[in-house]
C-alpha positions in Angstrom: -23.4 -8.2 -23.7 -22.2 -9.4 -20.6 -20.5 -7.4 -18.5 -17.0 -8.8 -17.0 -15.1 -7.5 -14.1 -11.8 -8.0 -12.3 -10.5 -6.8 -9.1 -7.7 -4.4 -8.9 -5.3 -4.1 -6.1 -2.7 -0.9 -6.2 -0.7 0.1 -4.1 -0.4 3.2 -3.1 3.3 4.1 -0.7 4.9 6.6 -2.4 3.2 7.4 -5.4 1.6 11.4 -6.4 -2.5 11.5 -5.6 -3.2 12.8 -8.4 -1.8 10.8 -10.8 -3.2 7.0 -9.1 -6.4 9.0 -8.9 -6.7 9.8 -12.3 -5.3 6.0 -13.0 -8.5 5.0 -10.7 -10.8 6.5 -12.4 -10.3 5.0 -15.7 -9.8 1.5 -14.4 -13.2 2.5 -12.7 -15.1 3.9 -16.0 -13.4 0.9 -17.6 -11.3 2.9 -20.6 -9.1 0.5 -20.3 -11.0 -2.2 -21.8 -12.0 -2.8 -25.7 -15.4 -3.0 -24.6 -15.8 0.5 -23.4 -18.8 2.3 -24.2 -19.8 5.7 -22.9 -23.3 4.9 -21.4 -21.9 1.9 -19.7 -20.3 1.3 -16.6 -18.6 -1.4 -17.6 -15.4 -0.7 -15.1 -13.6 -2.7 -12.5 -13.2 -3.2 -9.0 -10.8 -1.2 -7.4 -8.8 -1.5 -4.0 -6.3 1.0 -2.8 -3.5 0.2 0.1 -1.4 1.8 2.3 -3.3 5.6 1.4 -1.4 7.4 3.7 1.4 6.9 2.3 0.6 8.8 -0.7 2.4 12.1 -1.7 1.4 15.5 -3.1 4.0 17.5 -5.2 5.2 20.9 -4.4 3.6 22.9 -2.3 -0.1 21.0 -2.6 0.1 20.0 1.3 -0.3 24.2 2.0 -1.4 26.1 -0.8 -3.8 23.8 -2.3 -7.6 24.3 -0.9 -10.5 22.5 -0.6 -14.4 24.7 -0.4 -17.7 23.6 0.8 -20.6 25.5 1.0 -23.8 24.6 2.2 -25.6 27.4 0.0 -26.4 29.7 3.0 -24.9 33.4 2.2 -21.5 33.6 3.8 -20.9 30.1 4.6 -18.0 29.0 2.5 -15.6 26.8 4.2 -12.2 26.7 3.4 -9.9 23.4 4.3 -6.1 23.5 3.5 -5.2 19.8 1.8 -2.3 19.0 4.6 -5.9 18.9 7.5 -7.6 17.0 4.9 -5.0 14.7 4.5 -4.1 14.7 8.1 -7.9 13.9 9.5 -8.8 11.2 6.9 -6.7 10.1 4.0 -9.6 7.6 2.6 -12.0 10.2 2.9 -9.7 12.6 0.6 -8.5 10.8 -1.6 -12.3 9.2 -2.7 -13.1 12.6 -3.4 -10.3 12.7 -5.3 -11.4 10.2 -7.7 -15.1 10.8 -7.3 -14.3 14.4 -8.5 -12.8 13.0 -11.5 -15.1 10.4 -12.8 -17.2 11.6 -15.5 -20.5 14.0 -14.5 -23.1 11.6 -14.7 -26.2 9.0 -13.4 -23.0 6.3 -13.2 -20.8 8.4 -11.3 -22.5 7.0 -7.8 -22.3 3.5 -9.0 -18.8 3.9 -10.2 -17.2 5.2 -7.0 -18.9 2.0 -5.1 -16.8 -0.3 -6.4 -13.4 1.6 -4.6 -12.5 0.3 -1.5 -9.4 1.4 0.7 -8.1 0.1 2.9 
């Protein structure tokens, strides 16, 4: 089976993050073809303009956070979406999607095939 894919340009001024990055993720997975299977990565190429000009709903920009920890004892950082957001919108919003592709050995090959710009 061969393996056929397109490349996908969306725009993203003035649409909700959450909801294009949920939309990413399938079109990267590749739901959205007949040909989906599970154990394949079978998606498409995706390319993502005008990122910061995407918007959160309610109150995300201040209440939501965002936690890394580097497994020492006591070293949980905390990041407010609104500095995330503010300091690198690419950067957030692949973690977006990358957070939301399914938990496995494709996951890495999946997100490669996003590019913003």
């Amino acid at each position: 089976m061969e393996i056929t894919r397109e490349k996908i340009v969306l725009d993203a001024a003035g649409q909700i993050g959450g909801r294009l990055a949920s939309e990413i993720a399938i079109l990267l997975m590749g739901k959205h073809k007949t040909t989906y299977q599970q154990n394949v990565d079978g998606g498409d190429f995706v390319e993502v303009k005008n990122i910061s000009q995407l918007k959160f709903s309610g109150n995300k920009l201040d209440t939501k956070l965002y936690y890394r920890a580097s497994g020492y004892p006591g070293n949980l950082k905390t990041f407010v979406l609104r500095k995330l957001f503010g300091d690198d919108p690419a950067k957030l919003f692949t973690l977006m999607v990358y957070r939301m592709l399914p938990k496995n050995k494709l996951r890495r090959e999946m997100i490669k095939r996003l590019t913003i710009s």
